[in-house]
VODREN-946742 format. One record per atom (N, C-alpha, C): residue number from 1; chain; atom name; x, y, z. Coordinates in pm, 1 decimal, always signed. Layout:
BEGIN
+------+-------+------+----------+----------+----------+
! resi ! chain ! name !     east !    north !       up !
+------+-------+------+----------+----------+----------+
!  NUM !     A !   CA !        X !        Y !        Z !
...
+------+-------+------+----------+----------+----------+
//
This chain:
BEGIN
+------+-------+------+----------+----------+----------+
! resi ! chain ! name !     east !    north !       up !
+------+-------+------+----------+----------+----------+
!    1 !     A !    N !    -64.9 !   +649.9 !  +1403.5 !
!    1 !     A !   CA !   -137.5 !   +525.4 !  +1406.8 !
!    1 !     A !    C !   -173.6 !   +488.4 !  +1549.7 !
!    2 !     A !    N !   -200.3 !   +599.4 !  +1632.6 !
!    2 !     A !   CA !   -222.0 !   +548.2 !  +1789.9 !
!    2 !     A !    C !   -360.5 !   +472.7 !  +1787.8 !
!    3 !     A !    N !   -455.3 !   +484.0 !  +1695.6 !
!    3 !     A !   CA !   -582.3 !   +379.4 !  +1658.6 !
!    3 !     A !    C !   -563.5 !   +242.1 !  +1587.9 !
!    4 !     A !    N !   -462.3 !   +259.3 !  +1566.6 !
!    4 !     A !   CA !   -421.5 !   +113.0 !  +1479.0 !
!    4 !     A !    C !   -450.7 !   +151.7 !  +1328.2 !
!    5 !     A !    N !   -410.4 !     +3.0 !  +1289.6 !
!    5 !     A !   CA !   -392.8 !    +35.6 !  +1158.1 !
!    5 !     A !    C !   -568.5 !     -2.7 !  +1074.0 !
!    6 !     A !    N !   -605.5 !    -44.9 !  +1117.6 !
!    6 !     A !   CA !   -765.8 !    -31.5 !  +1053.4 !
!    6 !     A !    C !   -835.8 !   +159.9 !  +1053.3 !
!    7 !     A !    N !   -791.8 !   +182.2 !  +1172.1 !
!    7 !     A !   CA !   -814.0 !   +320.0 !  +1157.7 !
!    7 !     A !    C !   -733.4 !   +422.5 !  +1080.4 !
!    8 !     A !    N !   -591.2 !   +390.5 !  +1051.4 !
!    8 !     A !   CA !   -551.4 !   +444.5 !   +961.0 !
!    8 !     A !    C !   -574.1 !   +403.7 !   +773.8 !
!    9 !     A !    N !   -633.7 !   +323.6 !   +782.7 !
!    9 !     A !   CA !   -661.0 !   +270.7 !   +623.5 !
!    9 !     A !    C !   -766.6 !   +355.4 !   +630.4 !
!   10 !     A !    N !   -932.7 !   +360.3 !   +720.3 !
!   10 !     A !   CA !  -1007.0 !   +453.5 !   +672.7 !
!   10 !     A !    C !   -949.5 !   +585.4 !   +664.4 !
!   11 !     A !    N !   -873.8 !   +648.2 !   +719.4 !
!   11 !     A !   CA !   -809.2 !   +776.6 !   +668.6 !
!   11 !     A !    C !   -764.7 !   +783.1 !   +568.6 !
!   12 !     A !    N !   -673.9 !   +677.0 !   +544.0 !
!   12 !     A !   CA !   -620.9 !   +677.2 !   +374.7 !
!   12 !     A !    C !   -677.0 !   +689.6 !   +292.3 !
!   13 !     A !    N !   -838.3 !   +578.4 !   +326.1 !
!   13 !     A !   CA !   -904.2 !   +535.4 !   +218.5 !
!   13 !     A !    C !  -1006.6 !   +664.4 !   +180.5 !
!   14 !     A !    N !  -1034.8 !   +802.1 !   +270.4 !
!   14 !     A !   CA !  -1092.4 !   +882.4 !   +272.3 !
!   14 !     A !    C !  -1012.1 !   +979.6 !   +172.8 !
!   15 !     A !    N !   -850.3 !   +929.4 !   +170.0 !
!   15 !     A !   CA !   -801.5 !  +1031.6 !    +66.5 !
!   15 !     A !    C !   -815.5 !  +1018.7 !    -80.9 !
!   16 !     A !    N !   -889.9 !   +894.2 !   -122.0 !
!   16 !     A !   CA !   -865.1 !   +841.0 !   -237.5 !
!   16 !     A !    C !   -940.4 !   +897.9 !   -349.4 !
!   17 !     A !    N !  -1062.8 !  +1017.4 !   -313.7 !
!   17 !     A !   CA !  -1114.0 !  +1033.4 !   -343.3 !
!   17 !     A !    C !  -1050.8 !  +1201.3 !   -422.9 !
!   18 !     A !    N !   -937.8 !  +1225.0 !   -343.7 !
!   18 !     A !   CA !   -924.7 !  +1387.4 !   -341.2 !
!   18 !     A !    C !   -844.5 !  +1317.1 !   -487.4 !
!   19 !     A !    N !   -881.8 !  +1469.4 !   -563.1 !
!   19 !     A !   CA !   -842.4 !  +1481.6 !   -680.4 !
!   19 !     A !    C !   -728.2 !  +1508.4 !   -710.4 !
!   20 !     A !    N !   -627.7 !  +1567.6 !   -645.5 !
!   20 !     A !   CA !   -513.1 !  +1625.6 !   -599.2 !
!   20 !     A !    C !   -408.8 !  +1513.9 !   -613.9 !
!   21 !     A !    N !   -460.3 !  +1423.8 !   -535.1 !
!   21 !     A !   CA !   -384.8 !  +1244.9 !   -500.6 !
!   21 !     A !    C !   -409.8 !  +1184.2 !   -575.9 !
!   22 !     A !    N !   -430.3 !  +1145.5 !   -664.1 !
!   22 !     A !   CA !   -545.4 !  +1069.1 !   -799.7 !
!   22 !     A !    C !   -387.2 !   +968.4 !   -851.2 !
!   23 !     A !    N !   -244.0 !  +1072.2 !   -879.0 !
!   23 !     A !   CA !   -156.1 !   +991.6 !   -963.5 !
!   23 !     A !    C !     -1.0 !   +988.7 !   -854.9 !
!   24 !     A !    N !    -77.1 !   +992.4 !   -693.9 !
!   24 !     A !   CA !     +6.7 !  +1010.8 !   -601.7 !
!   24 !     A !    C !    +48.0 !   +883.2 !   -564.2 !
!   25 !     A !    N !   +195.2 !   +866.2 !   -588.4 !
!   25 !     A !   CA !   +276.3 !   +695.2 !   -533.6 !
!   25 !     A !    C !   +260.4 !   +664.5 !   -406.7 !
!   26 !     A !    N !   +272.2 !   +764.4 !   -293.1 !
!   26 !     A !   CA !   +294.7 !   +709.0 !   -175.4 !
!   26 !     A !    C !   +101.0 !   +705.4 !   -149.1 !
!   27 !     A !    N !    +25.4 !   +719.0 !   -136.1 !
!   27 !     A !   CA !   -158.3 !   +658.7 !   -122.0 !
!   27 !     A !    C !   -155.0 !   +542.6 !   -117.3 !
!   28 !     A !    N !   -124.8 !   +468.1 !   -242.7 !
!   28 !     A !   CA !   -123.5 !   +342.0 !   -271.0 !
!   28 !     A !    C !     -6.9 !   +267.7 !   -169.0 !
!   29 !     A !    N !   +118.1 !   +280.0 !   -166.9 !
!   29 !     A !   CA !   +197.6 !   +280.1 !    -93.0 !
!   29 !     A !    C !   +165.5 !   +260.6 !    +67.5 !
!   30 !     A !    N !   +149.9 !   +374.8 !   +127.8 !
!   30 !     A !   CA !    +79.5 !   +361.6 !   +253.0 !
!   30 !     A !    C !    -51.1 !   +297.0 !   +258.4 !
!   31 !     A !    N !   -169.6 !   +221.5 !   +196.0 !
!   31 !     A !   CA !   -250.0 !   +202.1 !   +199.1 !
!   31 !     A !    C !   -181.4 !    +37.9 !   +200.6 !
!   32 !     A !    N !    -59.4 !    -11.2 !    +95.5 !
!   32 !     A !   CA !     -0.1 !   -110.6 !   +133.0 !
!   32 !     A !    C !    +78.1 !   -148.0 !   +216.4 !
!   33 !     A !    N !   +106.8 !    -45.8 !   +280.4 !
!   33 !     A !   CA !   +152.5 !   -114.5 !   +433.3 !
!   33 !     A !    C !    +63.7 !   -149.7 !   +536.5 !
!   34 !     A !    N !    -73.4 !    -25.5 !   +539.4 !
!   34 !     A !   CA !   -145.1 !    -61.6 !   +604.7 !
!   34 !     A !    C !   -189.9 !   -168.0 !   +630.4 !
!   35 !     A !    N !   -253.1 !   -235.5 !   +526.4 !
!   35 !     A !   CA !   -288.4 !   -354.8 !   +453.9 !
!   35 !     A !    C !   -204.3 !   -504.7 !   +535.0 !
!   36 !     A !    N !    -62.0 !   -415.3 !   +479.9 !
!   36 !     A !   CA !     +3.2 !   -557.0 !   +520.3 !
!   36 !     A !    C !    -39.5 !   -562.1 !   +704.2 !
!   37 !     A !    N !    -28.0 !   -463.8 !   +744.9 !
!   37 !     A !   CA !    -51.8 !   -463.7 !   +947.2 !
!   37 !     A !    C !   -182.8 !   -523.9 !   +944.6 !
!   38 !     A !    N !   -248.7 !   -535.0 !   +854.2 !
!   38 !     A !   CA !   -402.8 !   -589.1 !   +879.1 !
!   38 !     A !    C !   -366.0 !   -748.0 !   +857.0 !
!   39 !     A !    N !   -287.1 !   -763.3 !   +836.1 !
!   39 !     A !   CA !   -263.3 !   -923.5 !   +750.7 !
!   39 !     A !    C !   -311.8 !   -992.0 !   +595.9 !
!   40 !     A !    N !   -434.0 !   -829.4 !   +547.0 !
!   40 !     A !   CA !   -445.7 !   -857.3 !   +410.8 !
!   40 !     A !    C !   -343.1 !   -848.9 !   +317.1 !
!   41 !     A !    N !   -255.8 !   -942.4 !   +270.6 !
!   41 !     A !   CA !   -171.5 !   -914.8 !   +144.4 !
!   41 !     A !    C !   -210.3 !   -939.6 !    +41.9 !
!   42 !     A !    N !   -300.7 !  -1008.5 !    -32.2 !
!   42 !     A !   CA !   -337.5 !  -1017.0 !   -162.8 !
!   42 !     A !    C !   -348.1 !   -873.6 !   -183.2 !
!   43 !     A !    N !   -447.8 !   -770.0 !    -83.0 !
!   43 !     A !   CA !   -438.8 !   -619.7 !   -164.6 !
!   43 !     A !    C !   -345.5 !   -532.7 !   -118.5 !
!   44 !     A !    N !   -253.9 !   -587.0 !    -22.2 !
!   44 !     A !   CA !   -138.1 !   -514.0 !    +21.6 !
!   44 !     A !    C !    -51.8 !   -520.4 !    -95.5 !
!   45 !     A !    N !    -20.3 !   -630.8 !   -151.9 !
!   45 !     A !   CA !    +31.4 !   -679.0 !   -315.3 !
!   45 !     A !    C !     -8.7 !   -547.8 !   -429.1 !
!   46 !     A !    N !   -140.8 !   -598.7 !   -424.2 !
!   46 !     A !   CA !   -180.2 !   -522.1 !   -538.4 !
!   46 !     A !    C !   -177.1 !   -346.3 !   -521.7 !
!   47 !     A !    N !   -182.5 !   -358.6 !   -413.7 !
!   47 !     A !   CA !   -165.9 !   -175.2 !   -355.1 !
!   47 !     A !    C !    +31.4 !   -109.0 !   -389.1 !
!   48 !     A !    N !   +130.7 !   -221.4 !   -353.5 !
!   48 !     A !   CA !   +222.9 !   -212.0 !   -341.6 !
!   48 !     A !    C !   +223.5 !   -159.8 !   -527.3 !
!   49 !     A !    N !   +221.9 !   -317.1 !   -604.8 !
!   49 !     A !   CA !   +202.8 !   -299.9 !   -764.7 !
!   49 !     A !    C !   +159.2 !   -174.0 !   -797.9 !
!   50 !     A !    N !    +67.0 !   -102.4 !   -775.5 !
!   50 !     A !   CA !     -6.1 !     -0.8 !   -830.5 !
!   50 !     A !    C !    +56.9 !   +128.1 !   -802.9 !
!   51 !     A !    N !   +137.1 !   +145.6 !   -647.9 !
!   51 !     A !   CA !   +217.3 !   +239.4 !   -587.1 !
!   51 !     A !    C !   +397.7 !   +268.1 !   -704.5 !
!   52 !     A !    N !   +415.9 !   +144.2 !   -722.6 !
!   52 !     A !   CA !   +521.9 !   +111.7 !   -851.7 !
!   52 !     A !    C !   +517.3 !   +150.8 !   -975.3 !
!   53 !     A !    N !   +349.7 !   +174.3 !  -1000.2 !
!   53 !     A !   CA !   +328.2 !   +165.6 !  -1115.9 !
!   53 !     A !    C !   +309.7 !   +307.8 !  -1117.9 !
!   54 !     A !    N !   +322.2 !   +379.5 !  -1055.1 !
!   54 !     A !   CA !   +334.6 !   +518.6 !  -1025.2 !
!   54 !     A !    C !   +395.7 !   +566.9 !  -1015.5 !
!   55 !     A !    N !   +534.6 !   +565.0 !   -926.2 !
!   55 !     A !   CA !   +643.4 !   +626.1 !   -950.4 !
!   55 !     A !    C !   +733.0 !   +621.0 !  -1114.4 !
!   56 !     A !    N !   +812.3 !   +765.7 !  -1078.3 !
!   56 !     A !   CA !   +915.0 !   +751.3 !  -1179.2 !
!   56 !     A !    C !  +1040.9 !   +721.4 !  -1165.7 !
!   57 !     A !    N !   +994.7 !   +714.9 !  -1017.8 !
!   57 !     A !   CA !  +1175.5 !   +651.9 !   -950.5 !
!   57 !     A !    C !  +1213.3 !   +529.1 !  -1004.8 !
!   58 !     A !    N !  +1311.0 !   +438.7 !  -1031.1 !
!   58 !     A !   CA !  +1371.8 !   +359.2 !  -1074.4 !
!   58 !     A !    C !  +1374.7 !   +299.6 !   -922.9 !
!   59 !     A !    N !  +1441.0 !   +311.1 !   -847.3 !
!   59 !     A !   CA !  +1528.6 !   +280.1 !   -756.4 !
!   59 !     A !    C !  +1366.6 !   +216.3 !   -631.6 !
!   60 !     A !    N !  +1265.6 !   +357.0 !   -580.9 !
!   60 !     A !   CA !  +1165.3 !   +268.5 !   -531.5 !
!   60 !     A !    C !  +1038.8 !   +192.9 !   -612.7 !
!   61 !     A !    N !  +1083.6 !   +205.4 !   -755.9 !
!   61 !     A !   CA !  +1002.6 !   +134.7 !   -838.4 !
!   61 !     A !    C !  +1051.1 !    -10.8 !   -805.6 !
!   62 !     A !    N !  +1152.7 !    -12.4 !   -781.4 !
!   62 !     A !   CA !  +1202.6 !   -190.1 !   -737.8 !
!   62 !     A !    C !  +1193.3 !   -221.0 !   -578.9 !
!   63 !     A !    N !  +1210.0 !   -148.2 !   -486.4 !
!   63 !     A !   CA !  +1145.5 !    -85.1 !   -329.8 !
!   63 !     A !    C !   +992.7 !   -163.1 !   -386.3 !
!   64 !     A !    N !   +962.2 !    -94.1 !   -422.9 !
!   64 !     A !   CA !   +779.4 !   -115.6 !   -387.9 !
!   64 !     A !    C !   +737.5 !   -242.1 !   -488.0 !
!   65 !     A !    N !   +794.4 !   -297.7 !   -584.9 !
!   65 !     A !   CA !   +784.0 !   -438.2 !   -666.8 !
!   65 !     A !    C !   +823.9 !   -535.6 !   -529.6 !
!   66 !     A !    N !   +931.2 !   -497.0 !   -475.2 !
!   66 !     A !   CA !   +989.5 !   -625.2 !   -383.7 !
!   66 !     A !    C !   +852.7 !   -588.6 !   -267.0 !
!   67 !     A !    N !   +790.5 !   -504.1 !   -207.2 !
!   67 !     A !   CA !   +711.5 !   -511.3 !   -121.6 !
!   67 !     A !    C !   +600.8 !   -605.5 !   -179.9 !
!   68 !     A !    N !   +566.3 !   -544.9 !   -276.6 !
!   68 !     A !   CA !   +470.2 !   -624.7 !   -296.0 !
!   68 !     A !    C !   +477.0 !   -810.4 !   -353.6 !
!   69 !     A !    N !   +583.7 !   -859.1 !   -403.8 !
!   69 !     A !   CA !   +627.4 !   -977.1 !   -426.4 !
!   69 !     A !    C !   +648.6 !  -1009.2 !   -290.0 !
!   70 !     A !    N !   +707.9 !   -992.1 !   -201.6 !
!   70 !     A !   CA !   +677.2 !  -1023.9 !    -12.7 !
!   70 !     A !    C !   +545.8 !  -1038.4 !    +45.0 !
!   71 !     A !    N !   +460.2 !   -906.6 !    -48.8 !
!   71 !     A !   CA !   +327.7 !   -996.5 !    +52.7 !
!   71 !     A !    C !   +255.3 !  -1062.0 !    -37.7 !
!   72 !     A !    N !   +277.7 !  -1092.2 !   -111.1 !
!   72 !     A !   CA !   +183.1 !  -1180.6 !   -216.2 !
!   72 !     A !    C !   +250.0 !  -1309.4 !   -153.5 !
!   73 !     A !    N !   +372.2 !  -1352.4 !   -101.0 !
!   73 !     A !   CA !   +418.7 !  -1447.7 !    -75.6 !
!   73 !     A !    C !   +388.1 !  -1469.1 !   +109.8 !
!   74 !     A !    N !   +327.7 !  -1410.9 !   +130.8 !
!   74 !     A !   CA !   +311.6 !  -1386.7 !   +305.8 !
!   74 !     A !    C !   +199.9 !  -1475.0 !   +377.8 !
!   75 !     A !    N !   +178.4 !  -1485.3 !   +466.8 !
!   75 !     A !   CA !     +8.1 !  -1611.4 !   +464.8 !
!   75 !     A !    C !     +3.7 !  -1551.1 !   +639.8 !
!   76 !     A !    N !   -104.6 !  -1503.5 !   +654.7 !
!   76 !     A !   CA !   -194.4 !  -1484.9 !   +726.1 !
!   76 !     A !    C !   -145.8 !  -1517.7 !   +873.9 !
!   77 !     A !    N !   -147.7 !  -1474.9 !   +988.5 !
!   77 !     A !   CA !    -66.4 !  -1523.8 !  +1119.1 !
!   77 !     A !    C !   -203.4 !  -1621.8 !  +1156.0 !
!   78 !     A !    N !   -198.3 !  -1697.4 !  +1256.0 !
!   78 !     A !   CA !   -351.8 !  -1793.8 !  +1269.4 !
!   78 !     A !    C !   -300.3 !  -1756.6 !  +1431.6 !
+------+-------+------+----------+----------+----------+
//
C-alpha cells in the first residue's frame, strides 16, 4: 500500500472481475478494509457482510460480521 489505500482498492477492484475470485472471502474482505482507510463504511459494511457471507469458517464468519457491524457504526473523521 506504498500508494495508499485509494490505489490499492483500484487494484482490488481490477480483481473483481477475474473469474477465478468470483466466490473468494478475502476480495471482499480486503476491499473492506480498504474502504474502511478511505473512511467509506456504509460499503466497507457491506463489503465486510458479503466477505462473511462467503466463508465457511465459523470462527472469521463472526471476525468479519463484527468488522462490518464496527463500520456501519463508524462516522466519517471531519
Amino acid at each position: 500500500m506504498a500508494f495508499g489505500p485509494a490505489a490499492g482498492l483500484a487494484l482490488v477492484d481490477a480483481l473483481t472481475t477475474e473469474p477465478a475470485l468470483k466466490g473468494y472471502h478475502l476480495l471482499p474482505s480486503v476491499r473492506g478494509d480498504l474502504l474502511t482507510k478511505l473512511n467509506r463504511f456504509t460499503e466497507a459494511s457491506r463489503e465486510f457482510e458479503r466477505a462473511a457471507s462467503l466463508t465457511r469458517n465459523a470462527r472469521e464468519r463472526e471476525l468479519l460480521l463484527g468488522r462490518a457491524r464496527s463500520s456501519a457504526s463508524s462516522k466519517p473523521a471531519l
